[in-house]
C-alpha positions in Angstrom: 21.7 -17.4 23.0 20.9 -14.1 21.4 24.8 -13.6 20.8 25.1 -17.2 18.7 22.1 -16.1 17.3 23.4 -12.8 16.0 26.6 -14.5 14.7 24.9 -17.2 12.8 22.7 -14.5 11.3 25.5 -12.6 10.2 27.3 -15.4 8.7 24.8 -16.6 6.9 23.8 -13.0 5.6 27.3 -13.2 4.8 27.4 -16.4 2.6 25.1 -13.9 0.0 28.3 -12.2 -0.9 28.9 -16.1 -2.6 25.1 -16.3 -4.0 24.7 -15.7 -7.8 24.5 -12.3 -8.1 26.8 -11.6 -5.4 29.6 -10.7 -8.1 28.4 -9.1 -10.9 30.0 -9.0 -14.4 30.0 -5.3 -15.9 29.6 -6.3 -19.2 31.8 -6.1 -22.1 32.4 -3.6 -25.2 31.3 -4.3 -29.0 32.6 -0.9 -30.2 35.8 0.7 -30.5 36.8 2.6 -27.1 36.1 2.0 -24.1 32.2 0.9 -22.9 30.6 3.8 -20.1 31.2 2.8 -16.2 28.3 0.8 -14.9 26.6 1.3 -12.0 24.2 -0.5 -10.2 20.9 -0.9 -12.0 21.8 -0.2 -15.4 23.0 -1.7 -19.0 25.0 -1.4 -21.8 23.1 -0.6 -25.5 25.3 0.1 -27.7 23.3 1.5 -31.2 24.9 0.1 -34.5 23.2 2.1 -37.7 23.4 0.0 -40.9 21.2 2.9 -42.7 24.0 5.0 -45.2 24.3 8.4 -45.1 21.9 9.2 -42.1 22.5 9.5 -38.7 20.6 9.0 -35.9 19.1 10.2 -32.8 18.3 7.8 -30.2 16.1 9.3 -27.0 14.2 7.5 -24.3 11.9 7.6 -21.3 10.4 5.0 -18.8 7.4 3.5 -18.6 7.1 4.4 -14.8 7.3 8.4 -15.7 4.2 9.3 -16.1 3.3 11.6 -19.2 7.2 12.5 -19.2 8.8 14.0 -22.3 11.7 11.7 -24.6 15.6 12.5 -23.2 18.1 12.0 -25.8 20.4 9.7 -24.8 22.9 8.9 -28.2 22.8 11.1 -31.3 24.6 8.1 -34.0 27.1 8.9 -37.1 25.7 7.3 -40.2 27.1 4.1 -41.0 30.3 5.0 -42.7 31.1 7.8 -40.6 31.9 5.4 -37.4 31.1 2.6 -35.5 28.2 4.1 -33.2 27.2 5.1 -30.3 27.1 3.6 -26.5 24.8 4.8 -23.7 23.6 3.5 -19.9 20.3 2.9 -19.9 17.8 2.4 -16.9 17.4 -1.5 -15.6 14.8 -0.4 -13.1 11.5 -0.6 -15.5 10.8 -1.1 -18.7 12.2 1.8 -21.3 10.3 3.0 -24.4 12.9 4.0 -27.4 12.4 6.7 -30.0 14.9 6.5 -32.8 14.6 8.9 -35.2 16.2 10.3 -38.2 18.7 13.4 -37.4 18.1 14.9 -40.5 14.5 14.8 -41.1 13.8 14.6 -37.9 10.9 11.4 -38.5 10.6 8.9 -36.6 11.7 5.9 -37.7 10.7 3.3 -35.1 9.8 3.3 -31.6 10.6 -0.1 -29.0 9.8 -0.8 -25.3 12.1 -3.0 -23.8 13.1 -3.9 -19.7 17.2 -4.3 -19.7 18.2 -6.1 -17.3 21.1 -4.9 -14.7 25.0 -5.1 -16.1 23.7 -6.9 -19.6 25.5 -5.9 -22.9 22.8 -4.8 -25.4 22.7 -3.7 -29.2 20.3 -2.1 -31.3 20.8 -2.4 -34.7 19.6 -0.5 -37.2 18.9 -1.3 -40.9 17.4 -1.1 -43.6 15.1 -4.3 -44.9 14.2 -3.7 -48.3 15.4 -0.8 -50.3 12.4 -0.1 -52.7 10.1 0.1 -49.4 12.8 1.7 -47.5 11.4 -0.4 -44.4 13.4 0.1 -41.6 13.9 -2.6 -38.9 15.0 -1.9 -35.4 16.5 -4.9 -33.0 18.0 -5.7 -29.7 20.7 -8.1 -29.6 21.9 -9.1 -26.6 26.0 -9.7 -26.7 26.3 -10.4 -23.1 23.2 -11.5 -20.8 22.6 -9.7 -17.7 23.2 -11.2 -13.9 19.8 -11.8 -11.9 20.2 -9.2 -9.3 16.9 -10.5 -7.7 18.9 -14.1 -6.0 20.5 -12.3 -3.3 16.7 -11.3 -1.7 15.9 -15.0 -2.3 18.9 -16.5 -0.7 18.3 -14.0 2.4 14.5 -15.3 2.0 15.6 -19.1 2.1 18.2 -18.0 5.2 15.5 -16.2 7.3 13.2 -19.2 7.1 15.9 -21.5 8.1 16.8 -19.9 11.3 12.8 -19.7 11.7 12.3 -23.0 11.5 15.5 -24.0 13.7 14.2 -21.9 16.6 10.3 -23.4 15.8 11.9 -27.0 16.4 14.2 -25.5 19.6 10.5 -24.7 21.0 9.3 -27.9 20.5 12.0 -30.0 21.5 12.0 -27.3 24.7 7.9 -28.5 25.2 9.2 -32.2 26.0 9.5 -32.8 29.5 12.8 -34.5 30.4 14.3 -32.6 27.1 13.4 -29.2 29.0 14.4 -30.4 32.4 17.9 -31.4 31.1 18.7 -27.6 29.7 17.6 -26.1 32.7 19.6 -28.2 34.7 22.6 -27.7 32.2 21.6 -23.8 32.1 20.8 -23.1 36.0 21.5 -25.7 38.9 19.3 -24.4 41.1 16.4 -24.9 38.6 17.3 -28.8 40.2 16.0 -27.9 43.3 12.5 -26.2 41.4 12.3 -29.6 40.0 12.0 -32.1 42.6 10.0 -29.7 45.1 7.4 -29.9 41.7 7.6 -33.6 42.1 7.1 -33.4 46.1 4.4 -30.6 45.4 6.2 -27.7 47.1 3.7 -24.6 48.4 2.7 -22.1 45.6 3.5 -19.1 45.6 0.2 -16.9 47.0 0.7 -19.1 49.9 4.3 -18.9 50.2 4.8 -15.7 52.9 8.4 -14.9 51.0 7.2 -14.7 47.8 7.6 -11.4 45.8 4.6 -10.2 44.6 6.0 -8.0 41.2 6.6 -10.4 39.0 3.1 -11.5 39.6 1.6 -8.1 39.5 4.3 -7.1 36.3 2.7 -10.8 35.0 -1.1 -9.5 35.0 0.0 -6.2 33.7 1.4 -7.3 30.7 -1.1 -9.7 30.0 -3.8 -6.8 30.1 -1.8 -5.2 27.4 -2.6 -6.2 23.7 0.2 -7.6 22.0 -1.3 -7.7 18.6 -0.8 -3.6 19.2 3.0 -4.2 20.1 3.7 -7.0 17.1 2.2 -4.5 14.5 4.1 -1.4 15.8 7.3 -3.3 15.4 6.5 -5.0 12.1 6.0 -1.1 10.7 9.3 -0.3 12.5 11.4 -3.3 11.3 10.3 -2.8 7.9 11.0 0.9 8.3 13.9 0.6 9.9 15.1 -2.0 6.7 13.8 0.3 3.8 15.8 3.5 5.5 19.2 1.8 5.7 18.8 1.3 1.9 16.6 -1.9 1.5 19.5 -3.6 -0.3 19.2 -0.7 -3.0 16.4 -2.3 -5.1 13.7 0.2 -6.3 10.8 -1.4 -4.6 12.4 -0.8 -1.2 12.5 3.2 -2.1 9.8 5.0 -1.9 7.6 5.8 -5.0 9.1 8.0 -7.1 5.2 9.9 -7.3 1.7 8.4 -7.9 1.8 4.5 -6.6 2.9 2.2 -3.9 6.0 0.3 -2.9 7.3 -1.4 0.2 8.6 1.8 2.0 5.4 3.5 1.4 3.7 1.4 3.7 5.2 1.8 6.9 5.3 5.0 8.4 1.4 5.7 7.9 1.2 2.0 9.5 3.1 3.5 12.3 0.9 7.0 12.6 -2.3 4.5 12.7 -0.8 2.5 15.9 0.2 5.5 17.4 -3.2 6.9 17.7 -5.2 2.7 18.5 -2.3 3.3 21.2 -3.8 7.0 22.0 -7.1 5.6 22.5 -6.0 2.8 24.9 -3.4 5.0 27.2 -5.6 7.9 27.7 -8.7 5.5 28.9 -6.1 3.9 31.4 -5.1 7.0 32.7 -8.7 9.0 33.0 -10.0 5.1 34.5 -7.0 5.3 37.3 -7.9 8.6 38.9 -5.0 11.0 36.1 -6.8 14.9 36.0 -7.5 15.7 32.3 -4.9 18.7 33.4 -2.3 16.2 34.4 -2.7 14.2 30.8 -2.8 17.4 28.8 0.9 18.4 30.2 1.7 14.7 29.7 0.6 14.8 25.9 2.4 18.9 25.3 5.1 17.8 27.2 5.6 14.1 25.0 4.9 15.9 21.5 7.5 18.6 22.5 9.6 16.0 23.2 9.3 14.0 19.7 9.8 17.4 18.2 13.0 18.0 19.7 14.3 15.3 18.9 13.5 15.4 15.3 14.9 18.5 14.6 18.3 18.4 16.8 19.0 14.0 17.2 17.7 12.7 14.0 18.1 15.5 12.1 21.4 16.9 11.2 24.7 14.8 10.0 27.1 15.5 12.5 29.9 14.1 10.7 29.4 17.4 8.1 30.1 19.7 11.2 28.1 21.6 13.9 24.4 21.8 13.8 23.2 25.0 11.7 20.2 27.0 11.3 21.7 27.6 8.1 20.4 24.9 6.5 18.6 22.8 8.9 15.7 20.7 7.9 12.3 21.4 10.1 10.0 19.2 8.6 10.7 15.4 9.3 9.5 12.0 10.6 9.7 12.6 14.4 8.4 16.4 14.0 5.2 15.2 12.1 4.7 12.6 14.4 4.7 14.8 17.5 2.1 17.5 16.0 -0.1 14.7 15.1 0.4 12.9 18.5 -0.8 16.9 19.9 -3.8 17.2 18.1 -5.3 13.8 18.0 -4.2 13.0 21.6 -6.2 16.6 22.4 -8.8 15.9 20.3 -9.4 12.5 21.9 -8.9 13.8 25.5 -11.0 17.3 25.1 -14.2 15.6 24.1 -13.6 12.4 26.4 -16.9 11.1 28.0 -17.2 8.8 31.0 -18.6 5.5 30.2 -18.2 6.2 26.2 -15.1 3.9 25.5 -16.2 0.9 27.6 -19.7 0.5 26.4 -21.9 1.5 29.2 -23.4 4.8 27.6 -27.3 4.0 26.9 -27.4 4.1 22.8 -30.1 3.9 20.4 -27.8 2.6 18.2 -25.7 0.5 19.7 -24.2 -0.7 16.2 -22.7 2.5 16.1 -21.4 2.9 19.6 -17.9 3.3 18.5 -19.0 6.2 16.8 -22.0 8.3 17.7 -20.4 9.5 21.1 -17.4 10.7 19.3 -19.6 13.3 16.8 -17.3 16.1 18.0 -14.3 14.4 16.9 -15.5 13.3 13.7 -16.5 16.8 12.6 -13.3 18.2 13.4 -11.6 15.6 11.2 -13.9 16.4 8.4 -13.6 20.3 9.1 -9.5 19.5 8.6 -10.4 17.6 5.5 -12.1 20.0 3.8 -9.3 22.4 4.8 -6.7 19.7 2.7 -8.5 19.7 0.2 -9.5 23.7 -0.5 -5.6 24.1 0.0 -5.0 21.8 -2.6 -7.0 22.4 -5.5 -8.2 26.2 -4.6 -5.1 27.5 -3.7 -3.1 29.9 -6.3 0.1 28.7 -6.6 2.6 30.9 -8.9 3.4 29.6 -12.7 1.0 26.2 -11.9 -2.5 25.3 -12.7 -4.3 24.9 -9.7 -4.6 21.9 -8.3 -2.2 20.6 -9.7 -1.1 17.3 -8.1 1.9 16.1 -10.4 5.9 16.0 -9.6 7.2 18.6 -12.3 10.2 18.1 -13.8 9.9 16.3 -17.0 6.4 15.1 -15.9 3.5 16.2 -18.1 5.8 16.7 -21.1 7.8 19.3 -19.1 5.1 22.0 -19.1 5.7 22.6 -15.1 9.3 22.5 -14.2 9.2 24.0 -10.8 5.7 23.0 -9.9 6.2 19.7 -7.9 3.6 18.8 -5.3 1.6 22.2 -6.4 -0.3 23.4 -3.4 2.0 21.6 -1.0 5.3 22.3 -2.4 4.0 25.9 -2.6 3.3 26.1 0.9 6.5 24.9 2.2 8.7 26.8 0.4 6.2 29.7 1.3 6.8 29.3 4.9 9.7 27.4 5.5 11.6 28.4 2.6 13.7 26.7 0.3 16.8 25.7 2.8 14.9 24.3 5.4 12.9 21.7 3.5 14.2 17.9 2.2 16.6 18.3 -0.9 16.4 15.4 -2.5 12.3 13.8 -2.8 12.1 10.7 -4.3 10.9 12.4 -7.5 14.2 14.4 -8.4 15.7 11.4 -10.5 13.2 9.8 -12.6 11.4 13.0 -13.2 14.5 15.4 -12.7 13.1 18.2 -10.7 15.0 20.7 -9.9 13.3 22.3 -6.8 13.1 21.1 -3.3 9.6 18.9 -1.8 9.5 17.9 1.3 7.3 14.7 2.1 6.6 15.5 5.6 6.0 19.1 4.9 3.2 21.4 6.5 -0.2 20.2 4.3 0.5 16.3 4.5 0.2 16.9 8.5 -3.4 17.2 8.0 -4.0 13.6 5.9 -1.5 12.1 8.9 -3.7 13.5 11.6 -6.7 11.7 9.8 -4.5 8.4 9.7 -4.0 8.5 13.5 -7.5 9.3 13.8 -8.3 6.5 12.1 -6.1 4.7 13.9 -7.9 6.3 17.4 -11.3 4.6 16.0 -9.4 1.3 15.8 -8.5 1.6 19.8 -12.2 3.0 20.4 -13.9 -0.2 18.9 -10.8 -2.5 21.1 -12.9 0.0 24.6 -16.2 -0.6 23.0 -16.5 -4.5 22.1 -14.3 -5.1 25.0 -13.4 -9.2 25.6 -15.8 -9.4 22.4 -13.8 -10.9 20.1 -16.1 -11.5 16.8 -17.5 -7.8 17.1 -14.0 -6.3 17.6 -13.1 -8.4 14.5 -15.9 -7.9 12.4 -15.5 -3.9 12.8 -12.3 -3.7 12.0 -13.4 -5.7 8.7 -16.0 -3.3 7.7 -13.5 -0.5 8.4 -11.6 -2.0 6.2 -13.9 -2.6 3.1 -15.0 0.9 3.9 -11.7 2.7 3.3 -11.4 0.5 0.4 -14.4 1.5 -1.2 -13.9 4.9 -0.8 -9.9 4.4 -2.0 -11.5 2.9 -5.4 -13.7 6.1 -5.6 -11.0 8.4 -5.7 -8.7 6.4 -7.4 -10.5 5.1 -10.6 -9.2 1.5 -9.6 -6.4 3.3 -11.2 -2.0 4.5 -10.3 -2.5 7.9 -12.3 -5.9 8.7 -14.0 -7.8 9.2 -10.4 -9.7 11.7 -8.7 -6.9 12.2 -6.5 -3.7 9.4 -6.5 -2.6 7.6 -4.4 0.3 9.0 -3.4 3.4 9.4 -0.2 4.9 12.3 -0.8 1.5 14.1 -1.3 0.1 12.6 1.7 -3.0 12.5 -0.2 -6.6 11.2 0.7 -6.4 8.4 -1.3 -3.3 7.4 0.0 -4.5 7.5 3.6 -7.7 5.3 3.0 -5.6 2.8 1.3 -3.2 2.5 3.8 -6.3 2.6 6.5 -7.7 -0.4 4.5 -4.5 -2.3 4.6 -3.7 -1.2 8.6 -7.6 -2.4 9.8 -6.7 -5.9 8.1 -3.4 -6.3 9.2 -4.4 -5.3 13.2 -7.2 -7.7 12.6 -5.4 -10.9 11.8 -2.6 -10.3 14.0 -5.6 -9.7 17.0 -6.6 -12.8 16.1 -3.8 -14.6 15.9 -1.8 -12.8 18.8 -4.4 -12.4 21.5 -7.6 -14.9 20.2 -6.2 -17.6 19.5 -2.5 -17.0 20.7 -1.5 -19.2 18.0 1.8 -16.3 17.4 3.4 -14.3 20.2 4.5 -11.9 18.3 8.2 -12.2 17.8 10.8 -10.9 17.0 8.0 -8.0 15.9 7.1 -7.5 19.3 10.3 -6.9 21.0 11.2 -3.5 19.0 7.6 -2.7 19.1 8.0 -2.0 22.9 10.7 -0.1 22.3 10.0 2.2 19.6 11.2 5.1 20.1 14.7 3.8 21.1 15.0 1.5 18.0 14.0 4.7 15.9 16.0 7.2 16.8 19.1 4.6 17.5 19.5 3.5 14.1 19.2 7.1 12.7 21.9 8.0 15.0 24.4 4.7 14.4 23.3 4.5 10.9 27.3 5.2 9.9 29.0 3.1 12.1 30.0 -0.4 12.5 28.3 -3.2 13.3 25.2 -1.4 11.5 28.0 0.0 8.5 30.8 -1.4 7.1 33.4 -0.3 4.0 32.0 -2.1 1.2 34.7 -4.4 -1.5 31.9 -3.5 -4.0 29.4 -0.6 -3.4 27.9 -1.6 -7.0 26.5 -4.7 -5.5 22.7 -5.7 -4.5 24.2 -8.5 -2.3 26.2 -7.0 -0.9 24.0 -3.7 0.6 21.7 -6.2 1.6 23.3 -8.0 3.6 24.3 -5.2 4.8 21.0 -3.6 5.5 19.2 -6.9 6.7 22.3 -7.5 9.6 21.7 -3.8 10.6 18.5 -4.3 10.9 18.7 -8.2 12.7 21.1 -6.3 15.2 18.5 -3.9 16.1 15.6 -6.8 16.5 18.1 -8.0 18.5 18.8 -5.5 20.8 14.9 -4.9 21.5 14.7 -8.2 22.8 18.1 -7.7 25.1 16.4 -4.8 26.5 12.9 -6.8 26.7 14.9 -9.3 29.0 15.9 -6.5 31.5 12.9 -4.8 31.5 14.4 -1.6 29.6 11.7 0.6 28.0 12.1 4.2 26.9 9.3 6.0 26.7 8.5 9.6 26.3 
């Protein structure tokens, strides 16, 4: 079933290749040569000056670069010294346009306009009365542009069928003679099962034959929260999606600085489940009998073990050659989630105290019995705060102001060229040096920097320890309120309204005129309390939908979630080959790398619940 399910997927992820959209005009040419190569995301403008004897310069910027400086993008011949000018312009957000005289040097007028992707565009330039000398400025468009946004609907429209296909299997399945009939059809025996139902055949406690695992492995995994499992693999599947290219649309990147989109939420969604999951494991294994010795070479010996594989698995391209130290990248996804699996699972199993995480410590506060035992902890978090932040805006960092918390480049009018991430970016470089740090941050095109930033460098691992540690308090209030649904609920709802009280603080209610942004590749505070906000809610409807009421089980999220760490590092490693990659007929298509990206990432949901069915979990 999971086979015909795979195919039908793929073959209706393949039908967006036929959706509007799915081939794209690249527009035509309205002046003499030929028109620039388009690429994906962009337009045409081609700049037609009426105004005699006085060319024209024609620079831009977008609206999402904060505080950048105007690039020139067409200088234009008057209008009887040629036809004009073309140039590519963004499609991803809106551009402002400066046009200005090339002799003078004035401006003469100044639009803000959103292109849209492969569209033919001309600004014209003339002169409306010559006594005034009033000069008008305005697009035409000679060729509309393709809406590169069907292909995500289409997907949208073929997701939901298959959903509701496999919600009316399930129903069918719940009639009686219906259900009877496939089993029949799908195992003979299950005939036999039947009519010793009818004739009331013995159960199975008072059968002496009968195999007590699968009811033991039965009570196990109904002990275990799912609502944990289902959010760790929503993070993943979401993850997994936005790094296999997310169809190429900008709100499936990360940010280029200060802000959010979809790929910024996932991996701090991850950190926070990692350390609810700390919380619950390390109870389990101090309530069975485990020596605190035993769980601290268990926790050492799992965090080497994520680092390892960060740095030698996930991180090199071995189709470029043999691993080398040359220019190996030490900071990464795995490697910052091992150090803060180290600390927090420490943390949480140094100052461990019997009777704290199940409620039966005496309080005299018992409002705050999630919290009050942990006083250690919390002071050690705060301790690492302060650290963050003294780094950050104390620190003296070479040819920067301090504290500076902007990308460089052409950000801030170009005044900091080589200061991206201040503090942080310092720090790396510092350390690790130039080599061994991510290339390419998410910054480098729309604000053209030219130095390298690492997003999982060595300052962010402090603001990810206080996500998992959030995350930790999340597990301690599941011990605490145990079986007590409406508390459990209730403080996950304060938690949240908390962390997004103190993300308004900080922020201003504001993307970039804040105390402190929010903001990924910083890893800043702001950026942790808002995605601890988002994580308390999203734990506490899926709680209450997955293990309250039990109104969802949790697929297909659950499936990958018990597998993690497999589905992670599995489609880093097969990212390049087939089925998960395929030779594209155009690489200059949204449709066509997302149906790419979404069949990569069905295959891996898929394979989570193969695995599922035989019982195959790797764990570290």
């Amino acid at each position: 079933m999971a086979a015909a399910l795979a195919a039908a997927v793929a073959a209706a992820l393949g039908a967006l290749l036929l959706a509007p959209g799915g081939t794209q005009s690249r527009g035509g040419a309205a002046a003499a040569g030929p028109p620039p190569p388009l690429k994906m995301d962009q337009a045409l403008l081609l700049v037609r000056n009426e105004l005699p004897a006085q060319g024209l310069r024609l620079a831009a910027r977008s609206v999402a670069c904060h505080r950048c400086s105007y690039q020139l993008l067409a200088v234009v011949p008057p209008s009887d010294g040629g036809p004009g000018a073309a140039a590519v312009v963004d499609t991803q957000h809106p551009l402002s346009l400066l046009l200005s005289g090339s002799r003078a040097g004035s401006e003469l007028c100044k639009i803000q306009y959103h292109f849209g992707e492969f569209g033919n565009y001309s600004l014209v330039v003339k002169t409306l009365s010559t006594s005034a000398e009033t000069i008008s400025c305005d697009i035409v468009i000679n060729e509309g542009p393709i809406n590169s946004y069907l292909p995500i609907l289409f997907a949208f429209l073929v997701y939901s069928g298959i959903l509701a296909i496999l919600i009316i299997c399930r129903l069918v399945m719940k009639i009686g003679p219906v259900r009877n009939w496939v089993y029949k059809k799908l195992n003979p025996r299950e005939t036999d099962r039947l009519i010793n139902s009818e004739l009331g055949s013995p159960s199975t406690t008072d059968s002496p034959s009968s195999d007590p695992s699968p009811r033991l492995w039965r009570a196990t995994s109904q002990q275990r929260l799912r609502s944990l499992d289902t959010f760790r693999g929503l993070s993943l599947i979401i993850m997994v999606f936005v790094n296999y290219g997310g169809g190429k649309y900008w709100f499936f990147k990360h940010e280029s600085w200060n802000g959010l989109t979809v790929a910024d939420l996932v991996f701090p969604w991850f950190v926070f489940i990692m350390g609810t999951s700390i919380s619950l494991s390390l109870s389990s294994m101090l309530r069975w009998g485990s020596s605190k010795q035993k769980v601290l070479w268990k926790i050492l010996w799992r965090s080497f073990l994520l680092i390892l594989l960060g740095v030698i698995v996930v991180n090199p391209n071995y189709c470029l050659g043999a691993l080398s130290w040359e220019n190996l990248r030490i900071p990464g996804v795995l490697q910052r989630l091992g150090l803060t699996y180290l600390v927090v699972a420490a943390l949480e199993l140094l100052f461990t105290r019997t009777g704290a995480d199940s409620g039966t410590l005496e309080m005299s506060c018992p409002a705050l019995q999630d919290i009050l035992p942990f006083w250690p902890q919390w002071i050690f978090i705060l301790m690492l705060e302060v650290i963050w932040l003294c780094l950050t805006f104390l620190l003296p960092v070479p040819g920067c102001p301090r504290g500076y918390l902007g990308p460089g480049g052409i950000g801030d009018f170009g005044n900091y060229l080589n200061c991206t991430g201040g503090a942080a970016g310092y720090i790396d470089r510092l350390v690790l040096g130039e080599k061994h740090i991510y290339q390419h941050p998410s910054c480098n095109v729309l604000y053209q920097t030219t130095v390298p930033y690492d997003p999982e460098g060595i300052l962010g691992t402090i603001n990810t320890i206080l996500m998992a540690f959030l995350g930790l308090q999340a597990g301690k209030i599941i011990l605490s309120y145990k079986d007590q649904h409406k508390q459990i609920m209730s403080r996950f709802f304060i938690w949240s309204v908390v962390m997004g009280i103190i993300s308004a603080i900080l922020t201003k209610c504001s993307k970039e005129e804040g105390f402190i942004p929010i903001n990924k590749n910083l890893w800043s505070t702001s950026y942790v309390t808002t995605m601890s906000c988002f994580a308390f809610i999203l734990l506490l409807l899926m709680y209450y939908l997955v293990d309250v009421k039990r109104l969802w089980s949790g697929t297909p999220f659950f499936y990958p979630g018990m597998n993690s760490i497999l589905v992670y590092i599995g489609h880093e490693v097969f990212e390049n080959y087939f089925p998960f990659k395929w030779k594209m007929q155009d690489s200059q298509s949204h449709a066509e790398h997302l149906t790419q990206n979404l069949t990569a990432t069905t295959l891996w949901v898929i394979i989570s619940y193969l695995l599922y069915r035989k019982k195959i979990f790797w764990k570290i």
